[in-house]
LOKOL-847306 format. One record per residue (C-alpha): residue number from 1; x, y, z. Coordinates in steps of 0.001 Angstrom, whole numbers, plus 500000, padded with zeros to 6 digits. Layout:
REM residues N
ATOM     k     east    north       up
ATOM   NUM        X        Y        Z
...
This chain:
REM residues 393
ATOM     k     east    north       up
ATOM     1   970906   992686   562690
ATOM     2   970871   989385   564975
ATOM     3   969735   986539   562724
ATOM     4   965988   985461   564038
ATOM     5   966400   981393   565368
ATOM     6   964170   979281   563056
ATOM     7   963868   975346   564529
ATOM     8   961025   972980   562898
ATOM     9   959484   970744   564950
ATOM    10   956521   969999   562700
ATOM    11   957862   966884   560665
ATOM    12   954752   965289   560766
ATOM    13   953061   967688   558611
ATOM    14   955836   967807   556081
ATOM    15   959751   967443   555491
ATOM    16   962134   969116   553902
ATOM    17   963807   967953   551360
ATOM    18   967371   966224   551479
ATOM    19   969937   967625   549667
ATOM    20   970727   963980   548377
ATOM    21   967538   963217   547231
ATOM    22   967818   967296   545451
ATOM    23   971015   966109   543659
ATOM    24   969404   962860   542649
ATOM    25   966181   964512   541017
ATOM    26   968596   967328   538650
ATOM    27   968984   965435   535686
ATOM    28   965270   964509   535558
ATOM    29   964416   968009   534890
ATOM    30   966224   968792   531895
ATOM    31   968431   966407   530899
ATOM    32   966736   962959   531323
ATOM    33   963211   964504   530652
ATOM    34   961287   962019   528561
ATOM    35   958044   961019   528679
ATOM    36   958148   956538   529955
ATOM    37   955648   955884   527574
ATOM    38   957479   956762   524666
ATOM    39   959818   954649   522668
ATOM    40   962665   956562   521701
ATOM    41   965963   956562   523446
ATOM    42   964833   959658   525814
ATOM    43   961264   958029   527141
ATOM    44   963448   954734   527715
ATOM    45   965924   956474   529707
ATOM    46   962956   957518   532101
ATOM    47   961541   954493   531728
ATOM    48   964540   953215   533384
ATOM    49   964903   955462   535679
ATOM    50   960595   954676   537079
ATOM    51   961142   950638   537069
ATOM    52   964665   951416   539342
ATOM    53   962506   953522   541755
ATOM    54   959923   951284   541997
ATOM    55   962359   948511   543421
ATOM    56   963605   951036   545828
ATOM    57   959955   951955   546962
ATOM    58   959216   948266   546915
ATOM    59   962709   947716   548963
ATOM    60   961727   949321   551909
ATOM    61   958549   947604   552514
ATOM    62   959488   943978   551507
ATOM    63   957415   943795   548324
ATOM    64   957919   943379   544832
ATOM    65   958650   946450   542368
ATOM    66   955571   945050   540526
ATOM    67   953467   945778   543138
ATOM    68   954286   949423   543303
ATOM    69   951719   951745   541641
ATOM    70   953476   955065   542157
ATOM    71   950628   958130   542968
ATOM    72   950506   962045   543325
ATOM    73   949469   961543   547419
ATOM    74   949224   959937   550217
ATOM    75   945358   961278   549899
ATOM    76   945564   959909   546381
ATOM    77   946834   956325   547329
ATOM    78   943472   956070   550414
ATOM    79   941196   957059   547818
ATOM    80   942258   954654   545071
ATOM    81   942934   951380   547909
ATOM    82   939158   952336   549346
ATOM    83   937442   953214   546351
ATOM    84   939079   950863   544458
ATOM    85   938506   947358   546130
ATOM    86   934931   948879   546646
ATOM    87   933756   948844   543233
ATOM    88   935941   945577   542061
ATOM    89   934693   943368   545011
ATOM    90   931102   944864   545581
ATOM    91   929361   941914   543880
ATOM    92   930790   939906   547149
ATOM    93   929622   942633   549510
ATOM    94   929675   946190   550613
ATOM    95   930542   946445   554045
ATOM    96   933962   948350   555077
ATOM    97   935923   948494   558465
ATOM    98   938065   951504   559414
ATOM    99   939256   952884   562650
ATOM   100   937814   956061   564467
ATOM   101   941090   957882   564188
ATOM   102   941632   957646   560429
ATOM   103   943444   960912   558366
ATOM   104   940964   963024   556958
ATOM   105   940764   961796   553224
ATOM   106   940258   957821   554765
ATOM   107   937680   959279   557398
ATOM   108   936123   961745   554031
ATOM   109   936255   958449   551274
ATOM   110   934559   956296   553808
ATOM   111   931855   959238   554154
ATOM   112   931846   959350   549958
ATOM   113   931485   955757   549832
ATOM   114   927981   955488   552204
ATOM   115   926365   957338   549885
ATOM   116   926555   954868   547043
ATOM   117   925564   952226   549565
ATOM   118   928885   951167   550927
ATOM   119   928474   950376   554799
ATOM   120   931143   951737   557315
ATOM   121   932458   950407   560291
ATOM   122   934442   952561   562537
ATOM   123   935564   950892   565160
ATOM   124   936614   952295   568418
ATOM   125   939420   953119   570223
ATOM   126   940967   953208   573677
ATOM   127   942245   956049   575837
ATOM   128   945723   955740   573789
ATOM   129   944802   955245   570619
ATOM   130   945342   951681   569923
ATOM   131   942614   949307   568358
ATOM   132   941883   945976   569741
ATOM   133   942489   943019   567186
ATOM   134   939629   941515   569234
ATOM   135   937265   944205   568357
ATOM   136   938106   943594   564360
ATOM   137   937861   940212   564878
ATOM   138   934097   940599   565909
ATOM   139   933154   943281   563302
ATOM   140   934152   940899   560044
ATOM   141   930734   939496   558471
ATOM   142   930458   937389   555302
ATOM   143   929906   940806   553526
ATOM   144   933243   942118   554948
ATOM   145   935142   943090   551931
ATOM   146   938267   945726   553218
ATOM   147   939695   946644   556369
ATOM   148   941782   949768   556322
ATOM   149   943414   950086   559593
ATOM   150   946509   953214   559824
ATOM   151   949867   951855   560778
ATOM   152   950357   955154   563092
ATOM   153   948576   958013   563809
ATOM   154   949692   961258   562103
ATOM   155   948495   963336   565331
ATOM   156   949089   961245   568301
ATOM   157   951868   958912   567147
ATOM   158   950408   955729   568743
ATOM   159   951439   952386   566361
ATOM   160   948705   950347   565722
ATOM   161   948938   946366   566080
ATOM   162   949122   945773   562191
ATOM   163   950796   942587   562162
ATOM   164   948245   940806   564484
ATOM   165   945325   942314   562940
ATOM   166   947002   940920   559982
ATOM   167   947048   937507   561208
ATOM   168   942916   938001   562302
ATOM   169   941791   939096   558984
ATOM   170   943938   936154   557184
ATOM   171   942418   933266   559580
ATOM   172   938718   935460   559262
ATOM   173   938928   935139   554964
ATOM   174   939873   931451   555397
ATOM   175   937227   930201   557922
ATOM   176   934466   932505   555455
ATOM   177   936477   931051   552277
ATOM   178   935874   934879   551207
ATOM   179   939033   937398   550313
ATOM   180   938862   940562   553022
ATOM   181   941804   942693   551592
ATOM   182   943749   944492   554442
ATOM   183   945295   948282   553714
ATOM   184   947147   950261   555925
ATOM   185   947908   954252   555874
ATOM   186   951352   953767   556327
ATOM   187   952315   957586   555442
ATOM   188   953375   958413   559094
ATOM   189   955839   955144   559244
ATOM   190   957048   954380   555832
ATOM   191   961078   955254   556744
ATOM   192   960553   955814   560380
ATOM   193   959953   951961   561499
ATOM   194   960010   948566   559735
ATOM   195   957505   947938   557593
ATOM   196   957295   944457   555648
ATOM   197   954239   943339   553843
ATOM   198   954257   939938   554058
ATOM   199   954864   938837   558007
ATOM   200   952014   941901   558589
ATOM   201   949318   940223   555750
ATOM   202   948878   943527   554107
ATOM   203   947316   943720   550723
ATOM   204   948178   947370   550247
ATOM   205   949928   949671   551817
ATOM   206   949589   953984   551714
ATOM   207   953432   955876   551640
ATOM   208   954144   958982   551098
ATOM   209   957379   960871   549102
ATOM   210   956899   964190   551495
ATOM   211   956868   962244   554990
ATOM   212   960315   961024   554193
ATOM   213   962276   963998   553286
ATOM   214   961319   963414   549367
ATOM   215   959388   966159   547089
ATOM   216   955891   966870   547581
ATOM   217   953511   965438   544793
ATOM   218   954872   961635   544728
ATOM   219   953227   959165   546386
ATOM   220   952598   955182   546581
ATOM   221   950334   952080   546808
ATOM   222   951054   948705   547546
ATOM   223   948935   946596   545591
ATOM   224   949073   943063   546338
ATOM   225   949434   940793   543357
ATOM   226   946146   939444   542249
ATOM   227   944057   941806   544521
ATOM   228   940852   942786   542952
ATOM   229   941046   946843   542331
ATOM   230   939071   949454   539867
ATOM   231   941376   952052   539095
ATOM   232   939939   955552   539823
ATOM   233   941844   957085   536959
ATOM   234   940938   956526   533470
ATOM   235   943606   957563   530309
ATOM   236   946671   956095   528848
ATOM   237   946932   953222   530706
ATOM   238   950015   954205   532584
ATOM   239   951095   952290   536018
ATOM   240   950027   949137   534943
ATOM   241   946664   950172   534024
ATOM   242   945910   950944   537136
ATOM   243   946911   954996   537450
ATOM   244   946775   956768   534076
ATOM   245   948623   959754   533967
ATOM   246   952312   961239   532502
ATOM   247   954221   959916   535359
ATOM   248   956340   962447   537203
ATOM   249   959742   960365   536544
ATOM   250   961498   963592   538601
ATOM   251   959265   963168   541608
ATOM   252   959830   959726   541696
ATOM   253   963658   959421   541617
ATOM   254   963431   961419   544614
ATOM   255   961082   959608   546409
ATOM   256   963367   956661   545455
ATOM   257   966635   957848   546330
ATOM   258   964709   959001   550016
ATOM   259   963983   955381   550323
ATOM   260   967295   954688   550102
ATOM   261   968619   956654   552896
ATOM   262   965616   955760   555049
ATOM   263   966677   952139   554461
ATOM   264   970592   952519   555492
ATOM   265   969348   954934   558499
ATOM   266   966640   953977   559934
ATOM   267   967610   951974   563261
ATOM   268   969947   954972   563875
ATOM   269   967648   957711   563594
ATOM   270   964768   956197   565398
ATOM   271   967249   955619   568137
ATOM   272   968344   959158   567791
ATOM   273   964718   960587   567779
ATOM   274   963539   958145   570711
ATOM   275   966050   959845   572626
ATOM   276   964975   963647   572056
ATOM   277   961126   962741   572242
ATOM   278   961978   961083   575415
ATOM   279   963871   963810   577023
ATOM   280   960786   966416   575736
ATOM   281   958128   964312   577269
ATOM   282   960097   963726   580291
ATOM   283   961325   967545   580482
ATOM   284   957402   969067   580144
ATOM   285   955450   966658   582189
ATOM   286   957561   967401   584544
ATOM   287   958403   971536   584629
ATOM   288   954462   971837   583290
ATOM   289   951470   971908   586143
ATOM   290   948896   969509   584438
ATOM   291   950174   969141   581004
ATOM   292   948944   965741   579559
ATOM   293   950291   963210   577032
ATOM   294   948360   962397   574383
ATOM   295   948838   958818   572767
ATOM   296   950204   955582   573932
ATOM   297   953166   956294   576190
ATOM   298   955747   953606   574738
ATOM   299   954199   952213   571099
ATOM   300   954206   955452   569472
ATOM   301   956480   957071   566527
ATOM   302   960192   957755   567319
ATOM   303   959582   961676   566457
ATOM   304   956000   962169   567611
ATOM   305   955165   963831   570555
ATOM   306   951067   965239   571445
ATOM   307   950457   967124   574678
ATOM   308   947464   968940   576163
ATOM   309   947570   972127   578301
ATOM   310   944351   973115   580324
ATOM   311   943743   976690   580538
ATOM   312   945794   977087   577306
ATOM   313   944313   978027   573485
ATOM   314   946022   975583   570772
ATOM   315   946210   978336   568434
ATOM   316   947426   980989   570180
ATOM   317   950221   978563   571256
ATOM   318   951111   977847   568204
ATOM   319   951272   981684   567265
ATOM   320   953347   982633   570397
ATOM   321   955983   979778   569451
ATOM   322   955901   980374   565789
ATOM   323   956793   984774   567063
ATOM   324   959533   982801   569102
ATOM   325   960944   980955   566087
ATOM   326   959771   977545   567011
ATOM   327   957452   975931   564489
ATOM   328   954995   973361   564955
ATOM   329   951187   972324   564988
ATOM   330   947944   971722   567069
ATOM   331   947702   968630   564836
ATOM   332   947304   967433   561168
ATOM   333   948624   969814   559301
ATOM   334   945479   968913   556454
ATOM   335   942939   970392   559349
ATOM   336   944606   972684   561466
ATOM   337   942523   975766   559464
ATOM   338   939472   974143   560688
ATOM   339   938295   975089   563723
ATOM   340   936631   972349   565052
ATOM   341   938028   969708   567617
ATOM   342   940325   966909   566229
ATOM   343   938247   963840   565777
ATOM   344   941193   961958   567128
ATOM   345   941599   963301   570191
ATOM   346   938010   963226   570725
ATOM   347   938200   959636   570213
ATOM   348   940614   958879   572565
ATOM   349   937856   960056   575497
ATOM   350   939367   964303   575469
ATOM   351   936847   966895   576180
ATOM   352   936798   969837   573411
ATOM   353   937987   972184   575206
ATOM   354   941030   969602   575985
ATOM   355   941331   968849   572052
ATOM   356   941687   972641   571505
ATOM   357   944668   972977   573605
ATOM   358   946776   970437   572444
ATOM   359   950196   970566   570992
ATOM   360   952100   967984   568297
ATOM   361   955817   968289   568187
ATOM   362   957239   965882   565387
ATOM   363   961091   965623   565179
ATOM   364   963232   964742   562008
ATOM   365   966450   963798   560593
ATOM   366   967647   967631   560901
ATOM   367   966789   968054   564507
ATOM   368   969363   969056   567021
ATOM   369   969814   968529   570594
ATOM   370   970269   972544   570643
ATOM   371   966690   973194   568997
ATOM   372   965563   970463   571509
ATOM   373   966850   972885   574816
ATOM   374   966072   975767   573398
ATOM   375   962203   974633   572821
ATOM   376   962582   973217   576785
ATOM   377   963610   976509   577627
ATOM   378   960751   978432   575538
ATOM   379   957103   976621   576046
ATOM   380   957259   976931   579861
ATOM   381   957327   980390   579563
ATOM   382   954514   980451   577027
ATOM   383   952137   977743   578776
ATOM   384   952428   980063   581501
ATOM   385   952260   983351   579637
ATOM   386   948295   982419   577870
ATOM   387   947305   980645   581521
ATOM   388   947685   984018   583476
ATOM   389   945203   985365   580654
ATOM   390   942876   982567   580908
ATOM   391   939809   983131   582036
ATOM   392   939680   978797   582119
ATOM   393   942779   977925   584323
């Protein structure tokens, strides 16, 4: 029986896991298994092992291991940065800035917070994706009390200007002698390209374990020394107070030990990746009749890659590649059940039907130049399979 090929190409949605960061998280099962908060020899053995993976967390992102609040989620982290400065700061104001392109559980929160009184922003953005500093700039008001702007987006790839919105919302607090704490969904980026709190003025910062071939279940915030925050979870006190529950000292090695290869190879990969996404985009625009990029054409993510194909059904695209052993997504992987258009590429000026026949190819550490030609040499030949049976093209 001839082995059926198998080549992921949907890194964006989730990773697998590295056999280092595997090897790493053993003992922490059933050997090192104790509980941080309790004082004999086996809770201070994981209570070693959570303050060491903090600094690696903290490592990667030029902050201090205090800072580090570890999480369950990505989804987790948003909720606890929005909701969080929200109720600690809304004696100074209620009024919230976020981007139009935001994941789902920023874009859902924000929704949450309206109705108990909270006022949203969501500012605009242009055909690529990218947010003007200018346009921040002019929505800060005295009552301003957050801006949550995403480092990348997880379904286009385009990198937002963090560092000079940064530099906006620093000068904005100072002139209105009012704090306007700045977070940034950093899940797409955290391990792909530099991130360093300081020279970007970030107060705190959203990573994720799962983006960055660590377990699923682990995640992060940055939390800014001496930045107002409510914690959302209420119990033993755990996390500095700030996130009670039994930590999950296994997850967390891993996540930590992940940080540590991102940090050694992270110029080399992205290098790597730039060079595949490149030679995709290149290879389909041009063998393709019509197919579109989605996203900013040069600041976007080393492994991201969004196109659209008129006259061509997202899902059935997906289902024809996935029968041809080639997985990957119409976009983030925590909506792609839902049927409705992605808000994203909505935003970025695409017509329905054009949302509903895109394609997001994300590359990772385990991608070949192999699965790379043999995708080139499969997706003509499907693009032009559905379009013969289109009753749109």
């Amino acid at each position: 029986m001839v082995k059926k090929t198998k080549i992921y190409f949907d890194y964006a949605a989730t990773t697998p896991v590295d056999p280092r960061v595997v090897k790493a998280m053993q003992p922490y099962f059933s050997e090192k298994f104790g509980n941080t908060m309790s004082l004999h020899s086996f809770g201070q053995e994981a209570k070693i092992a959570l303050e060491e993976s903090r600094e690696a967390v903290a490592n990667l992102m030029g902050a201090r291991p205090e800072e580090i609040i570890f999480t369950s989620s990505a989804t987790e982290s948003n909720n606890l940065a929005l909701k969080g400065i929200a109720f600690a700061n809304k004696d100074k104001g209620k009024h919230i800035i976020i981007s139009s392109i935001e994941h789902a559980c920023i874009m859902e929160t924000s929704k949450w917070l309206e109705k108990q009184g909270f006022e949203i922003t969501r500012l605009r953005v242009d055909q690529y994706g990218l947010i003007s500093p200018k346009e921040v700039a002019k929505a800060i008001r005295k009552d301003t009390i957050l801006v949550s702007i995403m480092h990348a987006n997880n379904e286009i790839g385009t990198i937002e200007p963090i560092k000079e919105i940064g530099k906006i919302i620093k000068l904005k607090s100072e002139s209105l002698k009012s704090t306007i704490y700045f977070h940034t969904d950093a899940a797409q980026t955290f391990g792909k390209i530099p991130i360093n709190v300081d020279e970007m003025n970030l107060d705190l910062v959203t990573v994720s374990s799962h983006k960055i071939y660590g377990p699923k279940g682990v995640g992060a915030l940055f939390i800014r020394k001496g930045t107002k925050i409510e914690p959302i979870l209420h119990g033993g006190g755990h996390e500095f107070g700030l996130r009670s529950s039994t930590v999950n000292v296994a997850g967390i090695v891993g996540f930590a030990k992940a940080c540590e290869i991102a940090q050694r190879e992270i110029a080399r990969e992205a290098k790597r990746q730039i060079r595949l996404r490149d030679k995709i985009i290149k290879t389909i625009l041009k063998t393709i009749k019509k197919s579109k990029l989605n996203g900013h054409p040069i600041k976007r993510l080393p492994n991201n890659i969004n196109f659209s194909f008129p006259g061509v059904e997202g899902e059935s695209l997906i289902g024809l590649l996935d029968f041809e052993g080639i997985a990957a997504s119409t976009g983030s992987a925590c909506s792609s059940e839902k049927l409705q258009a992605s808000h994203v590429l909505l935003a970025i000026g695409l017509k329905p039907e054009e949302a509903h026949s895109s394609l997001r190819l994300s590359l990772g550490r385990f991608t070949t130049e192999k699965d790379v030609d043999y995708l080139l040499a499969v997706l003509p030949k499907i693009v032009e399979k559905l379009r013969e049976i289109s009753v749109k093209f």
